[in-house]
Backbone of each chain as ProteinMPNN parsed JSONL, in Angstrom:
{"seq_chain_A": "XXXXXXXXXXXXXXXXXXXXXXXXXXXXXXXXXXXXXXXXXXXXXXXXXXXXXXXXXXXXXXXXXXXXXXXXXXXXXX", "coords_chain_A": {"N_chain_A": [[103.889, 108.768, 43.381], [105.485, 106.783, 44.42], [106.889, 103.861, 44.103], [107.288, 100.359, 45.294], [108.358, 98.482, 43.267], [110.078, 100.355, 41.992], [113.059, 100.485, 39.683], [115.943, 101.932, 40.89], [118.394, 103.932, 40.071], [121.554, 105.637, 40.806], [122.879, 108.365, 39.244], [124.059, 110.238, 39.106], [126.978, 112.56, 38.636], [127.584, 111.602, 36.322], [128.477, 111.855, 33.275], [127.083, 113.289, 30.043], [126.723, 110.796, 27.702], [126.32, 109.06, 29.423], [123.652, 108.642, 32.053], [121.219, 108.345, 30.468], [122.73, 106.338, 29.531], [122.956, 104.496, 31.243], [120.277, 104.08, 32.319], [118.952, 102.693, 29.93], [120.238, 100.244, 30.017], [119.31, 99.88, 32.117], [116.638, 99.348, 31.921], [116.627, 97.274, 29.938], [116.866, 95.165, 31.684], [114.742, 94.827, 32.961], [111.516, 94.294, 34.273], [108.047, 93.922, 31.997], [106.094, 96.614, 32.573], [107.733, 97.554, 35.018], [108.698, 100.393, 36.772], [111.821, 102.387, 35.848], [113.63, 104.994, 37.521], [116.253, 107.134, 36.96], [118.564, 109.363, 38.771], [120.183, 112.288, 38.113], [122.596, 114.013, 36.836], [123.283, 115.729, 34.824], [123.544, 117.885, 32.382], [122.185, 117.009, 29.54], [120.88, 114.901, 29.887], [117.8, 114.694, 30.952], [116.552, 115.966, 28.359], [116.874, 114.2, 25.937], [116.416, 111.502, 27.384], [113.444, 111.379, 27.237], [113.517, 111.163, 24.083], [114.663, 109.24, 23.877], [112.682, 107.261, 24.761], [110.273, 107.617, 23.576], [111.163, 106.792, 21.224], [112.202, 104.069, 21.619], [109.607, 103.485, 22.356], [108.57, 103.317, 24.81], [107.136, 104.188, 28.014], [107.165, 107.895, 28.901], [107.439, 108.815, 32.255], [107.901, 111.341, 33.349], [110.049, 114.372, 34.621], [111.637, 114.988, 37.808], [112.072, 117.6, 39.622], [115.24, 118.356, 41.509], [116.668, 120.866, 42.577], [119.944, 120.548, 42.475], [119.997, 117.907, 41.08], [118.06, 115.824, 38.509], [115.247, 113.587, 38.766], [114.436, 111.357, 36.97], [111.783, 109.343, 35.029], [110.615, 106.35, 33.809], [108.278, 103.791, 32.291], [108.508, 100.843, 31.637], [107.583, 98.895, 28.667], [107.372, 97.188, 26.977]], "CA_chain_A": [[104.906, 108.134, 42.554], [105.96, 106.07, 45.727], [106.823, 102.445, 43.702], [107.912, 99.716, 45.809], [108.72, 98.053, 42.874], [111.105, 100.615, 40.446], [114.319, 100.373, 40.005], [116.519, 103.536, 41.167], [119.618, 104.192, 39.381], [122.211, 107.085, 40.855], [123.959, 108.303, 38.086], [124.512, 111.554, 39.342], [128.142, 112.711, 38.49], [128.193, 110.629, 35.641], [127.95, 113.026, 32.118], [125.849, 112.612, 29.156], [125.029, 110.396, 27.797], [125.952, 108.399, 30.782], [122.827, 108.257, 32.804], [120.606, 107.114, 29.404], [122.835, 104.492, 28.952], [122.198, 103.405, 32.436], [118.683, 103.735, 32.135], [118.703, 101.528, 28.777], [120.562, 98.767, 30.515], [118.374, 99.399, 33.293], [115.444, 98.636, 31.261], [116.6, 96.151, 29.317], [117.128, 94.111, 32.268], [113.551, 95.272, 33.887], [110.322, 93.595, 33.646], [107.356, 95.058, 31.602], [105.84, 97.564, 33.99], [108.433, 98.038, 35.942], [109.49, 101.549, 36.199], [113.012, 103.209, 36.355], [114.119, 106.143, 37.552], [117.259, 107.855, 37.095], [118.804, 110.217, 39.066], [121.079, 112.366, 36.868], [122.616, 115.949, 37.106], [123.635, 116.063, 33.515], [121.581, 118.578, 31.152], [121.51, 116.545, 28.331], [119.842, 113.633, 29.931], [116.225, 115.259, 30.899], [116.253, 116.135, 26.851], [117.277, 113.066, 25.48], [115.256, 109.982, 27.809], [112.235, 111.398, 26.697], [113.246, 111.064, 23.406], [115.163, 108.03, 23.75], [111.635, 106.476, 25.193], [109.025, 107.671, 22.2], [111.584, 106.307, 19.498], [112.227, 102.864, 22.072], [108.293, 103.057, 22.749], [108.414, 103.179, 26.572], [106.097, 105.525, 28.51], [107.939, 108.231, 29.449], [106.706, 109.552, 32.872], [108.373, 113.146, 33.723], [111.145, 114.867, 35.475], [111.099, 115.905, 38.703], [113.833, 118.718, 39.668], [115.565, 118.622, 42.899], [117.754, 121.693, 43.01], [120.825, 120.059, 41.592], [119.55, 116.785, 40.238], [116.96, 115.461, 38.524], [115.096, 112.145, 38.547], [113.949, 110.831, 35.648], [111.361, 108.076, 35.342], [110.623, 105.522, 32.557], [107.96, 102.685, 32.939], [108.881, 99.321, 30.338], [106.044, 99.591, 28.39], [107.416, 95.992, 26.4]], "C_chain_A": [[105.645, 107.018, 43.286], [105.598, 104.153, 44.683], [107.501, 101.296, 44.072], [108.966, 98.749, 44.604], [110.424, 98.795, 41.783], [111.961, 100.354, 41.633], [115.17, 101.871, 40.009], [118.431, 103.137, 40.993], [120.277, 105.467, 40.018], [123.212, 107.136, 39.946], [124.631, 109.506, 37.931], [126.235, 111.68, 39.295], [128.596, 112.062, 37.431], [127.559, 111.84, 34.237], [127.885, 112.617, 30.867], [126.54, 111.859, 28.159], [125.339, 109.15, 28.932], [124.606, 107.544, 31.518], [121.744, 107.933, 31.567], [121.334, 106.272, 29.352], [122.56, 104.03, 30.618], [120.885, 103.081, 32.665], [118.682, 102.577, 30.994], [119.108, 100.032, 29.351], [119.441, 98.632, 31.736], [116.993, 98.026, 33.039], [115.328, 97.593, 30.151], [116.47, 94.655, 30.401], [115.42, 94.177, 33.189], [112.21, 94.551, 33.63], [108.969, 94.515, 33.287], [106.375, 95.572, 33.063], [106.23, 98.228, 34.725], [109.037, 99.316, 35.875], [110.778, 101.475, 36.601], [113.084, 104.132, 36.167], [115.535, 106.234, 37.633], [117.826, 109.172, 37.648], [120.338, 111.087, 38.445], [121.228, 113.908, 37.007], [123.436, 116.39, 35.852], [123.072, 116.727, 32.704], [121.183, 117.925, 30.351], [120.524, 115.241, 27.966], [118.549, 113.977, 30.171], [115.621, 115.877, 29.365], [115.984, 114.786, 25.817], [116.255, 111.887, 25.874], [114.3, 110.259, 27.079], [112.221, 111.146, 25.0], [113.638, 109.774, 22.842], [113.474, 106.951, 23.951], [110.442, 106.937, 24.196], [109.657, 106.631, 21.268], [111.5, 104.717, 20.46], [110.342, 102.321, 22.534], [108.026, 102.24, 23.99], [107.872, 104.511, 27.256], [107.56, 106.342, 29.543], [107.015, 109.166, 30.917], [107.219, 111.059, 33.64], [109.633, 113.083, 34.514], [110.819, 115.098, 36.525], [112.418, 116.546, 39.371], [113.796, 118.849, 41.034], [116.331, 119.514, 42.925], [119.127, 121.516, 41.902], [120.744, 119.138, 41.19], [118.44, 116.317, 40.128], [116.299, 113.746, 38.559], [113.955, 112.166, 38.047], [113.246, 109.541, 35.539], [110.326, 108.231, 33.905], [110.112, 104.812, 32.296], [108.114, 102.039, 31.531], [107.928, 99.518, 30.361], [105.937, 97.543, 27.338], [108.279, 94.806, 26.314]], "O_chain_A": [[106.442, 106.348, 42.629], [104.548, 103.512, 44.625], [108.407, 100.991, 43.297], [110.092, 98.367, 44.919], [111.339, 98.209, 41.205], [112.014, 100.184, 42.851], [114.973, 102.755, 39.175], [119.258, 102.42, 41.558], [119.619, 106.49, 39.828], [124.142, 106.347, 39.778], [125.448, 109.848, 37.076], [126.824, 110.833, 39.967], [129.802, 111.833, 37.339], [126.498, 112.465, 34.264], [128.549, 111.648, 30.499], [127.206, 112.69, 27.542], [124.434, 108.356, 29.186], [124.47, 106.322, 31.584], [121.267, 106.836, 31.857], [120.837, 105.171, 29.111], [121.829, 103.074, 30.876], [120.447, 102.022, 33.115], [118.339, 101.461, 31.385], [118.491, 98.98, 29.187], [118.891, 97.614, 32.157], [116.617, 96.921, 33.43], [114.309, 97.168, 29.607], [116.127, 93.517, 30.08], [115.221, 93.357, 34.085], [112.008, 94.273, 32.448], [108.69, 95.532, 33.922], [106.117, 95.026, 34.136], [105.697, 99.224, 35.215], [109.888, 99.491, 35.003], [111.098, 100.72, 37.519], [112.811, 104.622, 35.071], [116.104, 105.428, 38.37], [117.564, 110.164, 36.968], [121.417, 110.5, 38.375], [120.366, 114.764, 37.209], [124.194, 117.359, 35.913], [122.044, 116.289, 32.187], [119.975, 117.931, 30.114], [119.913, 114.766, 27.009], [117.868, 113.383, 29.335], [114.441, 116.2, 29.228], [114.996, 114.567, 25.116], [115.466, 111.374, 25.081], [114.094, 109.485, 26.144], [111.123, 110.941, 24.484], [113.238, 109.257, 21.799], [113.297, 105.979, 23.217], [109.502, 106.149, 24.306], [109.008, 105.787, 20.65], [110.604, 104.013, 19.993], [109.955, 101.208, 22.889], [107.546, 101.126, 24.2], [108.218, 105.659, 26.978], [108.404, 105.904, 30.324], [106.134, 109.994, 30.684], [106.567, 111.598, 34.534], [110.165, 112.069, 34.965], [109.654, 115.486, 36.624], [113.511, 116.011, 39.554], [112.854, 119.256, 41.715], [117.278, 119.036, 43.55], [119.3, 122.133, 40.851], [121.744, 119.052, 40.477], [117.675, 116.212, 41.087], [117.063, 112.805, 38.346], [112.88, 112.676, 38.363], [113.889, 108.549, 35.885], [109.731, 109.119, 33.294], [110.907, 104.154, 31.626], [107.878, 102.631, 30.478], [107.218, 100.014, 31.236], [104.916, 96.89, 27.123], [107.938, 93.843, 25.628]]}, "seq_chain_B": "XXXXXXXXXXXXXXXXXXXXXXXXXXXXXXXXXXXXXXXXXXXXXXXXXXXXXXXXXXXXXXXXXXXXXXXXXXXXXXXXXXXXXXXXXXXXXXXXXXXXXXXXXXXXXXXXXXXXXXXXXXXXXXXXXXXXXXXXXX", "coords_chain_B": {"N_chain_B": [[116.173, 103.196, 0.485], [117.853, 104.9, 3.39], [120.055, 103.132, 5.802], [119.709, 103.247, 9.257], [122.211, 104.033, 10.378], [125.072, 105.078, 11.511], [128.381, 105.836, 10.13], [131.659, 105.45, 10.916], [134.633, 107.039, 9.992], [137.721, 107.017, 12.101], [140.514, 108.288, 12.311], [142.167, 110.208, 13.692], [144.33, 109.979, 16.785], [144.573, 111.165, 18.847], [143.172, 112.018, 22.192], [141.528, 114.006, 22.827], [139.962, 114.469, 20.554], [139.391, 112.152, 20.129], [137.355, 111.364, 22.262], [134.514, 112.149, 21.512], [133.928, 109.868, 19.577], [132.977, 107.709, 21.205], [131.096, 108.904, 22.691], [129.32, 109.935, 19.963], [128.574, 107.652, 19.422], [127.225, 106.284, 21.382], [125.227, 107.843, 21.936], [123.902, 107.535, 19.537], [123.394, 104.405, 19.332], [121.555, 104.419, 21.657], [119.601, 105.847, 20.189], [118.928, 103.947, 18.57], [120.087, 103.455, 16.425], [122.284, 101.888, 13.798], [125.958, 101.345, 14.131], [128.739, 101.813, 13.246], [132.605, 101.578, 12.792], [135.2, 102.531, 11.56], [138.734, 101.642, 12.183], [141.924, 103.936, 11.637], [145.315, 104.387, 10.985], [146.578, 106.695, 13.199], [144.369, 106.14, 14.882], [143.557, 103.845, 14.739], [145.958, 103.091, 16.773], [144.896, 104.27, 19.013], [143.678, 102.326, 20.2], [145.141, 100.093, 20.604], [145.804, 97.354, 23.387], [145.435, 99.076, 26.278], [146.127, 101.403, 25.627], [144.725, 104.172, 25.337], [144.789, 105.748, 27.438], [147.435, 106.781, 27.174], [147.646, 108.638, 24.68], [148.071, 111.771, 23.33], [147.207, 114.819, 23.787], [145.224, 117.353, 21.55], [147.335, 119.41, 20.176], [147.062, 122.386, 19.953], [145.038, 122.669, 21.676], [145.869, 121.536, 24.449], [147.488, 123.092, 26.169], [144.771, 124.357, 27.554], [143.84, 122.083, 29.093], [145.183, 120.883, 30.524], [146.037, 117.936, 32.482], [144.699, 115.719, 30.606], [143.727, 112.739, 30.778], [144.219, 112.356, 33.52], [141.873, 114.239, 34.227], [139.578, 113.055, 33.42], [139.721, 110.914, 34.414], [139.461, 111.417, 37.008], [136.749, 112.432, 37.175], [135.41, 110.39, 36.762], [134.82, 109.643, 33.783], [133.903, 107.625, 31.433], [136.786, 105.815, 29.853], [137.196, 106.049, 25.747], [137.055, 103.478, 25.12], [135.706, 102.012, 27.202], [133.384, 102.893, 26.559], [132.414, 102.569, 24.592], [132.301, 100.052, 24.71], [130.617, 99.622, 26.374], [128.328, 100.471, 24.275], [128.342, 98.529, 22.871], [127.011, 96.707, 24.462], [124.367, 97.562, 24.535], [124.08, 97.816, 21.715], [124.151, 97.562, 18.046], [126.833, 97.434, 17.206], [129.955, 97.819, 15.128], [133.433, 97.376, 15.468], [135.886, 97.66, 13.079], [139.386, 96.887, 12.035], [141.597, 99.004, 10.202], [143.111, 97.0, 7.254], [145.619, 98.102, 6.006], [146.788, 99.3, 7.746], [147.518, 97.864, 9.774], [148.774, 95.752, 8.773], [151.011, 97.723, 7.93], [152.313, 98.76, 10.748], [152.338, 96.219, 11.96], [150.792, 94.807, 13.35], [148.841, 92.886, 15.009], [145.375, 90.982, 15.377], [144.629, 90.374, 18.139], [147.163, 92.33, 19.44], [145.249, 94.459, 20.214], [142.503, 96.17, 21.424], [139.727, 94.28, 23.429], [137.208, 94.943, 22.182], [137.353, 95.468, 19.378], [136.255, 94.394, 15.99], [137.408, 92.987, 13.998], [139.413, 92.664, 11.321], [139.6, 94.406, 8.186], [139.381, 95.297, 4.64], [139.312, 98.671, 3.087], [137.507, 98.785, 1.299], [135.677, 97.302, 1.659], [134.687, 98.334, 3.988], [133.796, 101.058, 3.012], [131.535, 100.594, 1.509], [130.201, 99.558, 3.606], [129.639, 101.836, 4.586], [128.237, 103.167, 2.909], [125.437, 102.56, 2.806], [124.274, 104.067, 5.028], [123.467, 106.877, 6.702], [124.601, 108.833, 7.562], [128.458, 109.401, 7.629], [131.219, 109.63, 9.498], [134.169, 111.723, 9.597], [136.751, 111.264, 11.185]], "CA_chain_B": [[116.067, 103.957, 1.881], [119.249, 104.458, 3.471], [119.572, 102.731, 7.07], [119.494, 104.35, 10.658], [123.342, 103.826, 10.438], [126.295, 105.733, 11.381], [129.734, 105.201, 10.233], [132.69, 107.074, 11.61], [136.14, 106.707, 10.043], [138.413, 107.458, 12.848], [141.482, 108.528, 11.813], [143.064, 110.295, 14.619], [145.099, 109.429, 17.618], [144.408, 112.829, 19.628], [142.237, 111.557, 23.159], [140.265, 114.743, 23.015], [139.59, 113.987, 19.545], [138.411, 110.227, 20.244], [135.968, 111.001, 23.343], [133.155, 112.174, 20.425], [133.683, 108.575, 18.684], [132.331, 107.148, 22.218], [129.963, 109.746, 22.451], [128.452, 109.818, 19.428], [128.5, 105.803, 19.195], [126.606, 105.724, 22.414], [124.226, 108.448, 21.646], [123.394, 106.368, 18.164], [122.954, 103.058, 19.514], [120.448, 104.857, 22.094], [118.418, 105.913, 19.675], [118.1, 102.792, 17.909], [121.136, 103.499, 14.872], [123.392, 100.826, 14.536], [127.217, 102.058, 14.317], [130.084, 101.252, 12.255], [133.861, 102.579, 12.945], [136.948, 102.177, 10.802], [139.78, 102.342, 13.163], [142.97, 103.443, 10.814], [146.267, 105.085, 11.638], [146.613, 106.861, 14.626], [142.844, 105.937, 15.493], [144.065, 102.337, 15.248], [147.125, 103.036, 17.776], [144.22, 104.411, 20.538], [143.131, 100.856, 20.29], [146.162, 98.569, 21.074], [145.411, 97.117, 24.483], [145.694, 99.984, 26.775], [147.311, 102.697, 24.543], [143.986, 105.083, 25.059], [145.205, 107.32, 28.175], [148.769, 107.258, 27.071], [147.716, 109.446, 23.281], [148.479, 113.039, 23.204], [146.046, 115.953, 23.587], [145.853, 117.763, 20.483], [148.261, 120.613, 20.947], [146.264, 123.418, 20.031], [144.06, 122.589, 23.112], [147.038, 121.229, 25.498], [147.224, 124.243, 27.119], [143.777, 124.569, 27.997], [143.21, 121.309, 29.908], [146.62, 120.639, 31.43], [146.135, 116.775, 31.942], [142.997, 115.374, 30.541], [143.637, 111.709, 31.378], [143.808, 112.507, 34.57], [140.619, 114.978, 34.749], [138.954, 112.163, 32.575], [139.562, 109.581, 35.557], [138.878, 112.003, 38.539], [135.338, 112.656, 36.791], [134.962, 109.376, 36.332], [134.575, 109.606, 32.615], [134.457, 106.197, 31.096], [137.397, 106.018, 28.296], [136.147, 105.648, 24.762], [137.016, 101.785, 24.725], [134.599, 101.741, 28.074], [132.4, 103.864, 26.134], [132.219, 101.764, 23.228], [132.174, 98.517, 25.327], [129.023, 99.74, 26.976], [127.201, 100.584, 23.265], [128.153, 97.177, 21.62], [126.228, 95.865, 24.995], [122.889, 97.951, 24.107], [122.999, 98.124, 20.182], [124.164, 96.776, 17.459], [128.238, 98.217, 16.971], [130.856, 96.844, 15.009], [134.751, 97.749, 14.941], [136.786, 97.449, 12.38], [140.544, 97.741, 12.275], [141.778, 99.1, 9.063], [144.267, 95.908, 7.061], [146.398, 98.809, 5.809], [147.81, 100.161, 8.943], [147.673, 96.509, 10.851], [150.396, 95.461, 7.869], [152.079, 98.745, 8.11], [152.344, 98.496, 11.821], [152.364, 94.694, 12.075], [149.996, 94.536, 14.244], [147.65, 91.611, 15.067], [143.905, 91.411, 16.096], [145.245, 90.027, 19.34], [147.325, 93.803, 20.042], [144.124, 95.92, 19.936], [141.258, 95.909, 22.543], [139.183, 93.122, 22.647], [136.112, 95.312, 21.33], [137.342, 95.447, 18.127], [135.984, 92.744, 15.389], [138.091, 92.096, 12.788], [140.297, 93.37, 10.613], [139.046, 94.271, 7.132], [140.016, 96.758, 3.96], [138.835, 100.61, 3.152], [136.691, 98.942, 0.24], [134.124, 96.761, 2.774], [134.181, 99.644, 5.127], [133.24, 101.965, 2.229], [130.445, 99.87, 0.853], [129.172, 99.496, 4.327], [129.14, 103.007, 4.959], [127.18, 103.598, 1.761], [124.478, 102.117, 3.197], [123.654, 104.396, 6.458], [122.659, 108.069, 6.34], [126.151, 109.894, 8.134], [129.47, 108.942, 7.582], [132.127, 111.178, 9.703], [135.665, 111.813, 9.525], [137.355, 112.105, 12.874]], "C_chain_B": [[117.176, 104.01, 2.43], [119.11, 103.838, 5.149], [119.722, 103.199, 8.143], [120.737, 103.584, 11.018], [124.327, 104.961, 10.16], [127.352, 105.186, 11.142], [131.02, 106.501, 10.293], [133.982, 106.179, 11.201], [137.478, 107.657, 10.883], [140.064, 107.639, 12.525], [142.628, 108.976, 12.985], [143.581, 110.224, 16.119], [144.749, 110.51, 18.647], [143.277, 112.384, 20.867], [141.441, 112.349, 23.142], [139.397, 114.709, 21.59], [138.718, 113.053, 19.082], [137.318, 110.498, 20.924], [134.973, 111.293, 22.587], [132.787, 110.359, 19.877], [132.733, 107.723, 19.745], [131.188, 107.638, 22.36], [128.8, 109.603, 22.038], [127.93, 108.374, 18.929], [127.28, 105.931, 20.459], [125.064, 106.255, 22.191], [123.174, 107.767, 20.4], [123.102, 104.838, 18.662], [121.81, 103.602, 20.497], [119.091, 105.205, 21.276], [118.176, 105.129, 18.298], [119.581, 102.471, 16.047], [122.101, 102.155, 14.996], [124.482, 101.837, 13.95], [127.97, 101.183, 13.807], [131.306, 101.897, 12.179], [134.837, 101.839, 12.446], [137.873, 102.54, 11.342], [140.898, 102.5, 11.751], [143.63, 104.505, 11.2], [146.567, 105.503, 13.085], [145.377, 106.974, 15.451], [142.964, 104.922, 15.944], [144.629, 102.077, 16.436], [146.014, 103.413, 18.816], [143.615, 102.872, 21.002], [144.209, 99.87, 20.35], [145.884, 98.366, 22.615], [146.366, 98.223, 25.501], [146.844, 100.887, 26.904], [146.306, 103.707, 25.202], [144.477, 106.37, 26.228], [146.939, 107.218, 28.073], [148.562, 108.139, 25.432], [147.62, 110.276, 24.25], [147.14, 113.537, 23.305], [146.382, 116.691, 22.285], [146.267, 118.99, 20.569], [147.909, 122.013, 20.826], [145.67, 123.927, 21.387], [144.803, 121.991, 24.157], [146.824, 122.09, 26.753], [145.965, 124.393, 27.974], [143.238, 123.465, 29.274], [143.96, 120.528, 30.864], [146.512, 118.84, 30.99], [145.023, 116.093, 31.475], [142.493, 113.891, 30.624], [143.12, 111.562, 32.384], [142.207, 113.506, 35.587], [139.298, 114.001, 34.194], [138.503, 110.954, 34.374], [139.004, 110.285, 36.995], [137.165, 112.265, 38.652], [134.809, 111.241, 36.547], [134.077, 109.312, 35.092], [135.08, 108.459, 31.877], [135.639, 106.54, 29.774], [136.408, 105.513, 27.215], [136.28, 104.155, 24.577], [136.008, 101.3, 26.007], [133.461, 102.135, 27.907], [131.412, 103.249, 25.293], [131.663, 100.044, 23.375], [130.84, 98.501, 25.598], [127.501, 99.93, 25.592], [126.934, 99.421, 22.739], [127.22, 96.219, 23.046], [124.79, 96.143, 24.664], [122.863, 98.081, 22.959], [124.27, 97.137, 19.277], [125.097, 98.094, 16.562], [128.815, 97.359, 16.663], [132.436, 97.852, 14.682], [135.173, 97.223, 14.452], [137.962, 97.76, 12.046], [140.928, 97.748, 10.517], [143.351, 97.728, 8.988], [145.394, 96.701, 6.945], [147.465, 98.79, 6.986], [148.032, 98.791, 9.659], [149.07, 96.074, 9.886], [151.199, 96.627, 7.926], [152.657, 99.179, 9.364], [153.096, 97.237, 12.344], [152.384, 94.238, 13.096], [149.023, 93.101, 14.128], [146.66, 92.069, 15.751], [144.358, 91.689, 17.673], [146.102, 91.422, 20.375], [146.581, 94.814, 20.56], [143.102, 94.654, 21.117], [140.695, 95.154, 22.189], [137.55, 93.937, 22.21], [136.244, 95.349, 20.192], [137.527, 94.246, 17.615], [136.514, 92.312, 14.697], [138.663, 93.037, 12.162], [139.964, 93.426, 9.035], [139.55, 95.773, 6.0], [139.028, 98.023, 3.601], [137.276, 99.86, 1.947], [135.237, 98.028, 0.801], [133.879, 97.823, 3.558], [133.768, 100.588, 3.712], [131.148, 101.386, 1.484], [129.256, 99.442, 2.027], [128.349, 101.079, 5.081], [128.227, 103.869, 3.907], [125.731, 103.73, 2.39], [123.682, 103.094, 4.337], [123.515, 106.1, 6.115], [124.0, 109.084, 6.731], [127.092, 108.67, 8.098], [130.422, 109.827, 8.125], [133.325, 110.638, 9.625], [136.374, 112.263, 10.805], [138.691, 111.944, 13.08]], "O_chain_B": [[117.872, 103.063, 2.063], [118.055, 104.092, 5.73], [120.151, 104.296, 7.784], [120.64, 102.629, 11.788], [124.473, 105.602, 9.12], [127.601, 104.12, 11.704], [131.199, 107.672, 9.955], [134.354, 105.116, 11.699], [138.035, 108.659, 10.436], [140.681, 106.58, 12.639], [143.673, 108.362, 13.201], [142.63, 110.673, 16.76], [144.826, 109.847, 19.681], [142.165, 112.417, 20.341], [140.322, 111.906, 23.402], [138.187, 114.931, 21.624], [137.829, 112.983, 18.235], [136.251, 110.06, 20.494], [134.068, 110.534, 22.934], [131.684, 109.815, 19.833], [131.792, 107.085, 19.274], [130.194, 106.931, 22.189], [127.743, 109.36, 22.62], [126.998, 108.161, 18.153], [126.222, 105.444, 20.061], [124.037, 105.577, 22.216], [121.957, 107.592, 20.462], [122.324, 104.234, 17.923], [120.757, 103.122, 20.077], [117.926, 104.949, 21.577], [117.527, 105.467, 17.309], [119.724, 101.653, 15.138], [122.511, 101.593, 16.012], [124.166, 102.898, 13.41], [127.877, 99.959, 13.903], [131.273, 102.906, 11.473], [135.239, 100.737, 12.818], [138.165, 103.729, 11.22], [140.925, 101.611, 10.9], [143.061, 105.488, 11.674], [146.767, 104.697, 13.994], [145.267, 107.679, 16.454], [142.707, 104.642, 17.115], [144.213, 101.195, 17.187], [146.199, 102.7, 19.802], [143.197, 102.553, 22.115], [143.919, 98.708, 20.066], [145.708, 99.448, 23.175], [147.596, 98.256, 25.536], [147.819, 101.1, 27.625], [147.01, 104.44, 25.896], [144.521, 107.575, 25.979], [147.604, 107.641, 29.018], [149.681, 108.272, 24.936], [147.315, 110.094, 25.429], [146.126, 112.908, 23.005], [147.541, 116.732, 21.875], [145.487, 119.779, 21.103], [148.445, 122.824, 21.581], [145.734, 125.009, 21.97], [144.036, 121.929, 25.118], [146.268, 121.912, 27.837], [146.157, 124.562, 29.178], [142.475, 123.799, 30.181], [143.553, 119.759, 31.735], [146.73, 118.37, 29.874], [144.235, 115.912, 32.403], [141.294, 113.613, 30.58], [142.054, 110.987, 32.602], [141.759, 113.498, 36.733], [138.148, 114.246, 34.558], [137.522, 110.544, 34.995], [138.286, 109.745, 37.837], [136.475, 112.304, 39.67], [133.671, 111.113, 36.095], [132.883, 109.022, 35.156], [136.271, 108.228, 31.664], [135.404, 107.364, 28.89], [135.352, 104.899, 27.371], [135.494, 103.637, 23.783], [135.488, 100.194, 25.858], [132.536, 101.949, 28.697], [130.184, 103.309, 25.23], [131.04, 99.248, 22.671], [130.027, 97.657, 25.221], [126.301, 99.696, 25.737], [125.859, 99.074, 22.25], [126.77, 95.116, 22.736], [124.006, 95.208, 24.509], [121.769, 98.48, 22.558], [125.033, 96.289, 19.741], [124.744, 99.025, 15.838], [128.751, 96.259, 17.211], [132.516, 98.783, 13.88], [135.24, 96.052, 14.823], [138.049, 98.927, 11.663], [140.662, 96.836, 9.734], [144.194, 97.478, 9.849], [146.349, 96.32, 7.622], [148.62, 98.365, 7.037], [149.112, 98.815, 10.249], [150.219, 96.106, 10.327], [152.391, 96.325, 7.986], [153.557, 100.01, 9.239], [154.155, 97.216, 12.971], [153.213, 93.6, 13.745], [148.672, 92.522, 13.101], [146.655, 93.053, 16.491], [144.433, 92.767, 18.263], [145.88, 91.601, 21.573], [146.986, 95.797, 21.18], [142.998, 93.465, 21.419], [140.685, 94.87, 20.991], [136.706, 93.1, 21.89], [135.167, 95.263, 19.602], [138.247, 93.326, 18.005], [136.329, 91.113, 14.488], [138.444, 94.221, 12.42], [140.075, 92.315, 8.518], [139.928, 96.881, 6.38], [137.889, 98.033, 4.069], [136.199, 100.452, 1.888], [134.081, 98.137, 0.391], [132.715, 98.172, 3.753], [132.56, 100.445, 3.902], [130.072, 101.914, 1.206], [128.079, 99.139, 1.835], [127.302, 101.347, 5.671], [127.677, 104.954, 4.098], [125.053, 104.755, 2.453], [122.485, 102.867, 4.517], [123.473, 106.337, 4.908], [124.231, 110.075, 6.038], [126.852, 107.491, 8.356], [130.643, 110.84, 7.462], [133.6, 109.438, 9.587], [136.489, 113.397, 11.271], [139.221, 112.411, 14.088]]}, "name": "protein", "num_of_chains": 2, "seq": "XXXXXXXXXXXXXXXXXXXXXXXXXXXXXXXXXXXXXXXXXXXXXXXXXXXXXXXXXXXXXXXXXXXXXXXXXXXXXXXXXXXXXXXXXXXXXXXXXXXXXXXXXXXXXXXXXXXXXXXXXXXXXXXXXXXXXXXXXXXXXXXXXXXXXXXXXXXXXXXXXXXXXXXXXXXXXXXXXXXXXXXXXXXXXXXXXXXXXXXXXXXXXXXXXXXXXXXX"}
């Protein structure tokens, strides 16, 4: 998953829907391809991106759980 | 068809009351809704240029959260006018201050945050909230 290019968002401490909206600005400002991840210790954001990214039609690529936060990754798909 | 539009007539003044209007504004412009809010009465007053952490908790729930300004800012929990600021940058939000209460007040645009768009009566805000699929009362 090692991408020199994403962009890494900490959004940890920040509560929902918080860290989606930082992802959305992320990726509005992102070029297609480019992933972002979010790192985010909110529950309702590992529910939500994924669904925020079917309905925005951006590949959503998984969670991955660190203990107490997760990071969340998103690649611009357009 | 009706449109992937919320409209929320905000009614009251109460800060634990408001943080949903941010909320669910933010949550709706995320997933693509546009958003429509009728500020009027003491919904209006959370919106005069930085009124929002001087409203009341609503006194039921007082007790429970001691100060919630201050647990708001230590969490770094954006207020709902930073809330709201941040949706009208990703979607497509419009405030409206009710004319009523701006003449019964006598208030100007110019008093109220600069997120809010204009000042307009109950019978355009009704006709636009026809249009969208939820309409809440807060």
């Amino acid at each position: 998953m090692a991408d020199d290019s994403a962009i890494r968002i900490d959004a940890r401490g920040s509560f929902c829907p918080g860290p989606m909206m930082e992802l959305i600005r992320a990726i509005k400002g992102a070029s297609v391809g480019q992933v972002v991840v979010v790192l985010s210790n909110d529950s309702g954001s590992k529910r939500d991106i994924p669904l925020w990214s079917q309905k925005a039609g951006h590949e959503f690529l998984g969670v991955e759980e660190h203990g107490d936060y997760d990071e969340i990754s998103v690649r611009k798909s357009h | 068809m009706s449109k992937e539009r919320v409209s929320m007539i905000v009614f009251s003044g109460e800060m634990d009351k408001l943080l949903p209007v941010g909320i669910l504004a933010s949550g709706a412009v995320a997933m693509g809704h546009e958003v429509r809010i009728f500020l009027t009465f003491w919904g209006l007053m959370a919106f005069k240029k930085d009124a929002f952490f001087q409203m009341p908790v609503s006194p039921a729930f007082a007790g429970m959260v001691g100060d919630l300004a201050g647990m708001l800012k230590e969490r770094h929990i954006p207020s709902v006018i930073e809330q709201l600021r941040i949706a009208k940058e990703l979607g497509d939000v419009e405030i409206v201050a009710c004319g009523m209460t701006m003449d019964l007040f006598g208030l100007k645009l110019d008093d109220l945050e600069d997120i809010v768009d204009k000042v307009a009566g109950v019978g355009e805000f009704i006709e636009t909230a026809k249009e969208g699929h939820t309409t809440l009362f807060i």
